[in-house]
C-alpha positions as CSV (number, residue, x, y, z in Angstrom):
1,X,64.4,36.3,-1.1
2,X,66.6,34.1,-2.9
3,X,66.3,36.0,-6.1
4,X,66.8,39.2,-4.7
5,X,69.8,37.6,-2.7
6,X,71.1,36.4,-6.8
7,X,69.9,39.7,-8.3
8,X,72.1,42.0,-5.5
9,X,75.0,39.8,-5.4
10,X,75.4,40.1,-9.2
11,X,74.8,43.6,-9.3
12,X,77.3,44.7,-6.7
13,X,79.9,42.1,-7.8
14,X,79.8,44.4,-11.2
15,X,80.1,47.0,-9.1
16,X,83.7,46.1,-7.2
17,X,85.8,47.7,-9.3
18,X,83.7,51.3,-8.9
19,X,83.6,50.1,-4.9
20,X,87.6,50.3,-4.8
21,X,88.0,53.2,-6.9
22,X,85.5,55.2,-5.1
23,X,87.0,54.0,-1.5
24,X,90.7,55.3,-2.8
25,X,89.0,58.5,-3.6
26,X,87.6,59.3,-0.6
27,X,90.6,58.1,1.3
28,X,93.1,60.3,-0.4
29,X,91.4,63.2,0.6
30,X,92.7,64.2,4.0
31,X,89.8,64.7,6.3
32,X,90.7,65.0,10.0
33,X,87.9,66.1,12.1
34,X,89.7,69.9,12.6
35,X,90.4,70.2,8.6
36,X,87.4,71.9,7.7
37,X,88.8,72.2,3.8
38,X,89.3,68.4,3.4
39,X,86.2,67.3,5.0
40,X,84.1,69.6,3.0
41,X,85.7,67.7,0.2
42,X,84.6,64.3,0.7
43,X,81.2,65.6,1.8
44,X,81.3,66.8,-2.2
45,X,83.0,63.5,-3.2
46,X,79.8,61.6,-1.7
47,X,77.4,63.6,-2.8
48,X,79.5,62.7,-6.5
49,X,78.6,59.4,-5.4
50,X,75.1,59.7,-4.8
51,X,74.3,61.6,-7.9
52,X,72.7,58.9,-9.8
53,X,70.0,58.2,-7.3
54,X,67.7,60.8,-7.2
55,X,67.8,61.4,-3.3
56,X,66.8,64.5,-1.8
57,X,69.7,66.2,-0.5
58,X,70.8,69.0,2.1
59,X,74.1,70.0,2.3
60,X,74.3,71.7,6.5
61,X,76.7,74.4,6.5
62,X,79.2,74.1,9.6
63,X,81.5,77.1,10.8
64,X,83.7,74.6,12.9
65,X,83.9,71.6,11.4
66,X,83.3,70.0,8.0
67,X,79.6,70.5,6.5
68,X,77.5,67.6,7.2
69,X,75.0,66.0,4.4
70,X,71.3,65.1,4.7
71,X,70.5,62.6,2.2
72,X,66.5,61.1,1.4
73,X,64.7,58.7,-0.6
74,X,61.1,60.6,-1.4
75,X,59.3,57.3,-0.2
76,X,57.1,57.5,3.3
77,X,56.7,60.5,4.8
78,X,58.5,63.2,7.7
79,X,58.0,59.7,10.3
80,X,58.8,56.4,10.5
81,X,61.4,56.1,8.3
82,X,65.2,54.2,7.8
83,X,68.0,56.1,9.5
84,X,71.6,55.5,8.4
85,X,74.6,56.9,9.7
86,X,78.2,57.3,9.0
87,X,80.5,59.6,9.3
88,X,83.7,61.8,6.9
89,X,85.9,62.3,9.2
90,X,89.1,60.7,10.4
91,X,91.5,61.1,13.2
92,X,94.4,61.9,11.7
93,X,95.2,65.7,10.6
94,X,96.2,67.1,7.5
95,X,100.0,66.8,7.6
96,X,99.6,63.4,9.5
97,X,102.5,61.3,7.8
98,X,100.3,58.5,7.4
99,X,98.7,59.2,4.0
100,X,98.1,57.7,0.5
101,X,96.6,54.7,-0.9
102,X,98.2,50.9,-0.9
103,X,96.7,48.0,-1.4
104,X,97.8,43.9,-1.8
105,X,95.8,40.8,-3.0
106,X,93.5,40.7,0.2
107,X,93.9,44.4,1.4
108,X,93.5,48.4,1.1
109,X,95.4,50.5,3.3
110,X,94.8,54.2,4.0
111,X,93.7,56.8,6.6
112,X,90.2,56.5,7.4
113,X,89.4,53.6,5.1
114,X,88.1,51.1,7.9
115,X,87.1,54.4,10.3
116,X,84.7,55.1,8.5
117,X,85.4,55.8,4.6
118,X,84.7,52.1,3.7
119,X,81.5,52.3,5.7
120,X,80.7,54.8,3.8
121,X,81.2,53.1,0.5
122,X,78.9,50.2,1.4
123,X,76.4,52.1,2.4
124,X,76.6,54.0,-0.7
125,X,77.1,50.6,-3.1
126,X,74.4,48.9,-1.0
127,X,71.5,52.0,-2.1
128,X,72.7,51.9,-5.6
129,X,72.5,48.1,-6.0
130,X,68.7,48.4,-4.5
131,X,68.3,51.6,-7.1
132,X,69.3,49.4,-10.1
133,X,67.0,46.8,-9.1
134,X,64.1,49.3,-8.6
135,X,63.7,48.6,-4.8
136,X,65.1,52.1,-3.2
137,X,61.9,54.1,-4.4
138,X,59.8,52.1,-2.1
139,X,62.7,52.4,0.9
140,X,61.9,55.9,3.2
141,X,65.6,55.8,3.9
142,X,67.3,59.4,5.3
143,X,71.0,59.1,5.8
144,X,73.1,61.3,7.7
145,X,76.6,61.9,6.9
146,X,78.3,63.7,10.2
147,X,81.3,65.5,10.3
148,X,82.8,65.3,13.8
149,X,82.4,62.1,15.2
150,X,85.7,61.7,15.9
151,X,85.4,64.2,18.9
152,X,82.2,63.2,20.2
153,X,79.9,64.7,17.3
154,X,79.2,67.3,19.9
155,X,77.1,69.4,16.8
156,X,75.6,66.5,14.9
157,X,74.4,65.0,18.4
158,X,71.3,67.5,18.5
159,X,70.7,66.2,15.1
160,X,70.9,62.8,15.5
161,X,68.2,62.9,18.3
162,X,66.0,64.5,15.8
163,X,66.0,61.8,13.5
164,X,66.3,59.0,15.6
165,X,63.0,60.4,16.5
166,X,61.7,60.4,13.3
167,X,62.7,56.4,12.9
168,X,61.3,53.0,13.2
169,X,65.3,51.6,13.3
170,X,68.5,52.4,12.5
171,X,71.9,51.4,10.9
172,X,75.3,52.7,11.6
173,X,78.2,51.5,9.3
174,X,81.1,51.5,11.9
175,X,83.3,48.6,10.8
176,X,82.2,45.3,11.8
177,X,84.5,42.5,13.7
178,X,87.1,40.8,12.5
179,X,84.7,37.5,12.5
180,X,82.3,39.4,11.2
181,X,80.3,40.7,14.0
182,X,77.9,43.6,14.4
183,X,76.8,45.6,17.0
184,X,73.6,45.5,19.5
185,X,75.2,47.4,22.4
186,X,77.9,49.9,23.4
187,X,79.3,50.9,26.2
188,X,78.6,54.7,27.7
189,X,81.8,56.8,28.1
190,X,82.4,59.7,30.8
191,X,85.5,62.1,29.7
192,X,86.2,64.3,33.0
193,X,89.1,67.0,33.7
194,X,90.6,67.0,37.0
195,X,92.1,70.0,38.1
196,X,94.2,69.8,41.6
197,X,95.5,73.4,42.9
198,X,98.9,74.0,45.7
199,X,100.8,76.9,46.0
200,X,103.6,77.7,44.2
201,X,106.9,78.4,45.5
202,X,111.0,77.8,45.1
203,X,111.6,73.8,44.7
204,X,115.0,74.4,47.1
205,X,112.9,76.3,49.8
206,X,109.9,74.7,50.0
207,X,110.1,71.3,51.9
208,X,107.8,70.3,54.6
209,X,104.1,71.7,54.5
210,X,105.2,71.6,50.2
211,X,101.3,71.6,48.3
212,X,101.9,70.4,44.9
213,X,99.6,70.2,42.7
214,X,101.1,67.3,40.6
215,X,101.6,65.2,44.1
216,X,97.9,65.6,44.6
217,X,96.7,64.9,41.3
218,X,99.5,61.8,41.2
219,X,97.6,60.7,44.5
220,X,94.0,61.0,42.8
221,X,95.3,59.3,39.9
222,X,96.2,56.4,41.3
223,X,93.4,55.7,43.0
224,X,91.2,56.6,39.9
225,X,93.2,54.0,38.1
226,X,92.9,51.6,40.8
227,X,89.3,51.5,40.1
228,X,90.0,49.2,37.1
229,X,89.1,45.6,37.5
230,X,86.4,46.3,40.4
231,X,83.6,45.9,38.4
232,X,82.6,44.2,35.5
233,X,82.9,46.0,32.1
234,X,84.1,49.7,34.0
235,X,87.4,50.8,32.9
236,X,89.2,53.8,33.8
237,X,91.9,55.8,32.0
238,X,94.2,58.9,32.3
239,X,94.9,59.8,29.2
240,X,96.5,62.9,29.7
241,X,98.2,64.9,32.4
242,X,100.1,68.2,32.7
243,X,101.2,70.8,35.5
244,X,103.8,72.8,36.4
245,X,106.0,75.8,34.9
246,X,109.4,75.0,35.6
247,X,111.3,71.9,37.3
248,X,112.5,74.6,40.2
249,X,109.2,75.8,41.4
250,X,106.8,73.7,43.0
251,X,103.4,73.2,41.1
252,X,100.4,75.7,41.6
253,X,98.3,73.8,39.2
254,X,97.9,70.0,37.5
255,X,95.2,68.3,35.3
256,X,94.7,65.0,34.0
257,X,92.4,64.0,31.1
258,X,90.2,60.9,32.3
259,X,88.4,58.2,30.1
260,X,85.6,56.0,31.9
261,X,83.6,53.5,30.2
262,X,80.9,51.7,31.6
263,X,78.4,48.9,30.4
264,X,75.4,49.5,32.4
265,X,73.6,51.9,34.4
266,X,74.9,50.2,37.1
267,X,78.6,50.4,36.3
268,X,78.4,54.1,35.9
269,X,76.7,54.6,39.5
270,X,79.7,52.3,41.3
271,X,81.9,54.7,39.3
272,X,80.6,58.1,40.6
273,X,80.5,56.7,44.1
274,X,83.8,55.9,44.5
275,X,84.8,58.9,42.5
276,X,82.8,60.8,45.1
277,X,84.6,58.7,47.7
278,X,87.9,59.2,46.5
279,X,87.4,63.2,46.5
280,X,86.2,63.6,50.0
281,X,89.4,61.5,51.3
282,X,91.5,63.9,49.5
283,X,89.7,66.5,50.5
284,X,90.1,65.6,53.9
285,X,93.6,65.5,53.4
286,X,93.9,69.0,52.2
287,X,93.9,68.5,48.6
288,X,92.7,71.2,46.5
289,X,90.8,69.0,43.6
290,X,88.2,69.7,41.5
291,X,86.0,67.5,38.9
292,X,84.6,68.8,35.3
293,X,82.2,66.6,33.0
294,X,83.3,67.4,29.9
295,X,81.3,64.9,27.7
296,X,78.9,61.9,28.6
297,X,77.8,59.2,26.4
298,X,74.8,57.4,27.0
299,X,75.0,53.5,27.2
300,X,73.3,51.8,23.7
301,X,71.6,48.8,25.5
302,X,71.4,45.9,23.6
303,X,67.4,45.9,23.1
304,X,65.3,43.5,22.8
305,X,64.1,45.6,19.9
306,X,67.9,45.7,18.8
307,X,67.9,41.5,19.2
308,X,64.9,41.4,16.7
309,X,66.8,43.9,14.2
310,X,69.7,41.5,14.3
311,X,67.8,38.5,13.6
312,X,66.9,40.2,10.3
313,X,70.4,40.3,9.6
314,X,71.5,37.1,10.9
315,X,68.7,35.8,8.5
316,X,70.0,37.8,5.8
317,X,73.9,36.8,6.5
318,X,72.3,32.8,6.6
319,X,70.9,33.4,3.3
320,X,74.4,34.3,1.9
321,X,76.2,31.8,3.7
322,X,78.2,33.6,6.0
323,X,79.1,33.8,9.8
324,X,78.0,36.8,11.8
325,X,77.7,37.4,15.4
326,X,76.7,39.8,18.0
327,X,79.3,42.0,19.4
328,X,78.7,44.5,22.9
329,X,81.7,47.3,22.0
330,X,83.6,49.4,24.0
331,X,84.3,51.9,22.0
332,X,80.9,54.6,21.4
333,X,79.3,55.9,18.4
334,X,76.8,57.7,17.1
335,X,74.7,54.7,17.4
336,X,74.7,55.5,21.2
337,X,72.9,58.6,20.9
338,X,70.2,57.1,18.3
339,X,69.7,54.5,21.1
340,X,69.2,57.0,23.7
341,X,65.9,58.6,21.4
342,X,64.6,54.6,21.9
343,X,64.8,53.8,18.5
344,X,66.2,50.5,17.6
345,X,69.4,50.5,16.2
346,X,72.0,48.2,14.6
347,X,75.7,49.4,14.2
348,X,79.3,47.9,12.9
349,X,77.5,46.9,9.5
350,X,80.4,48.5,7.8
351,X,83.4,46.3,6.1
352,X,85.8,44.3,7.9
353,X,89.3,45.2,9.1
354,X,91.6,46.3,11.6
355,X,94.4,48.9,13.4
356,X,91.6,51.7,12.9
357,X,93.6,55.0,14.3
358,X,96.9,53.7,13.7
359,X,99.2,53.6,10.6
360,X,98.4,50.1,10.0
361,X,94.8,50.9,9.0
362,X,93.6,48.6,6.5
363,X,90.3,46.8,5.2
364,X,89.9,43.6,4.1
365,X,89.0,43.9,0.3
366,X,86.4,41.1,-0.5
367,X,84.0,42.5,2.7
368,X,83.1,46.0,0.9
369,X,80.8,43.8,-1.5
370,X,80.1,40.9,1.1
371,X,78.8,43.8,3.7
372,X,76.9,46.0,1.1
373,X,75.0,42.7,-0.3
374,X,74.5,42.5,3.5
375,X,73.4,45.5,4.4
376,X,70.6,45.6,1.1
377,X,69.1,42.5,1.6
378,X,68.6,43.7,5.4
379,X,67.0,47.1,4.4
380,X,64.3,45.0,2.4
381,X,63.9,42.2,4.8
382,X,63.7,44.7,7.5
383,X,61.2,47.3,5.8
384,X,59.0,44.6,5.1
385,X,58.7,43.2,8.4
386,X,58.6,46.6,9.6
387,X,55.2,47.0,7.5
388,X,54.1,43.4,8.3
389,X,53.9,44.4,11.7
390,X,56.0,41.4,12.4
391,X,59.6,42.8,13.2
392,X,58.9,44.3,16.6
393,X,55.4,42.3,17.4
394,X,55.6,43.6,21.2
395,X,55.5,47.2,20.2
């Protein structure tokens, strides 16, 4: 491998310039999940990109959300192939005042370009390095560009099953740690509505016997949040809250937005039992409450299968004389629901930086190169094992 590792790193150091160009391009282009328009743009801009390399592509018309892209190398066949993922869109909406392009010695700063634009350019820079050295033809590679991760990718989700299914492994560019780690587990996440109901009446009339809503719900809240710290890896948060008309008239109706995360199995089942709990004792107390799944998240275990995946890597990152490490994230992905179909998967292989979803959003320049030299020597060392019958020798 150690002329491959020469061959790449030449080849995409040539290629920096292009890398930082095509980043600023994509991150000028305003692409919040809900701005159809400007995500349909940068799913035009990368298909720009990918012009040169002869991939097999499918543009999938959306009426909600930005079209997604299908992209394939014409090695293998309909199974066992390479999935990649990454996604176009970006929290922040079209007149978001956090906009443009900056950069400084070490740095690039824009909207999206550590969530996920720069993932997308090393994955992008890493395919066309392996082109130029003749290596992608052999590769049976599909890539899937989503469009509404941000929000849960409640469309591509259905998608992503498919193809996980259709893969011997996986990689999702999410940005990688700050020390540069990557990903072998996630946690699951739970997003609930809870809904309390009272009766309404005049705030100056009403006094004993009063059923307000937003007492109730401030009652459920608090032990919801008191839930925190009980066990290992389970976090609980109310995001949001609302009730109420007017500050004269007691509250007929509340709600409050809840965010639970959970490492395990385990952790979710401690979690619904004392949410169960907590409901019946307010319940008995007359409270009018009601609970509404409105997403769920699977857990991405960290594997064994995952492990052997990032041994490849770790191999790959030895050969090139850098540090990486394995990382179990909080936050979910779409790797989460490629996990869920069983097939092994590897995530946060993008570039390094910080203050993703935030106006201090930046990447750290030198990692677009370092991670796409990363990521191409792992497709090869991976594929090869793959066919060896070596990477996953247990099955």
């Amino acid at each position: 491998m150690d002329d491959l590792l020469k061959n790449l790193t030449a080849c995409l150091r040539d290629q920096e310039e292009a890398m930082r160009d095509a980043l600023k391009r994509l991150v000028l282009i305003p692409s919040g999940t809900y701005n159809k328009a400007g995500v349909d743009k940068v799913c035009r801009a990368v298909c720009d990109l990918l012009d040169p390399l002869s991939l097999e592509r499918r543009i999938l018309p959306q009426e909600n959300y930005g079209d997604m892209l299908m992209a394939s190398t014409t090695a293998g066949g309909d199974d066992r192939r390479i999935l990649l993922a990454g996604h176009m869109d970006t929290i922040f909406p079209e007149d978001s005042s956090f906009n443009g392009w900056r950069t400084d010695e070490d740095h690039f700063y824009g909207p999206g370009v550590i969530d996920m634009k720069g993932g997308l350019i090393v994955g992008i820079f890493a395919l066309k390095a392996l082109a130029a050295l003749g290596l992608l033809k052999d590769l049976p590679v599909t890539w899937l560009f989503n469009s509404e991760e941000e929000v849960g990718s409640p469309v591509s989700r259905s998608l992503f099953r498919a193809e996980a299914g259709r893969a011997a492994m996986a990689f999702v560019l999410e940005c990688g740690g700050m020390k540069g780690e990557v990903v072998t587990g996630r946690k699951g996440r739970l997003g609930l509505k809870l809904t309390a109901r009272g009766q309404a009446g005049h705030a100056a009339k009403v006094v004993e016997g009063k059923k307000s809503a937003i007492l109730d719900l401030a009652h459920a809240i608090i032990g919801l949040e008191g839930l925190n710290g009980r066990f290992a890896g389970v976090s609980v948060n109310i995001g949001q809250a609302a009730g109420g008309i007017v500050p004269n008239s007691v509250p007929e109706e509340a709600w409050a937005a809840v965010d639970v995360r959970f490492p395990s199995a385990e952790g979710l089942s401690f979690f619904q039992s004392h949410l169960n709990a907590l409901m019946e004792r307010c319940r008995a107390a007359g409270m009018a409450l009601a609970v509404e799944v409105v997403s769920r998240t699977p857990v991405m275990e960290a594997t064994e299968k995952n492990k052997a995946l990032y041994a490849v890597i770790a191999g790959a990152a030895g050969e090139m004389g850098i540090s990486i490490a394995e990382e179990f994230r909080g936050g979910v992905s779409d790797a989460n629901t490629i996990a869920e179909a069983g097939t092994p998967v590897i995530d946060g292989l993008g570039p390094l930086g910080d203050h993703d979803h935030s106006d201090r959003e930046y990447v750290i320049r030198k990692s677009l190169c370092q991670r796409s030299t990363l990521l191409a020597l792992s497709l090869i060392a991976a594929w090869r094992r793959y066919e060896a019958g070596t990477l996953f020798p247990n099955g």
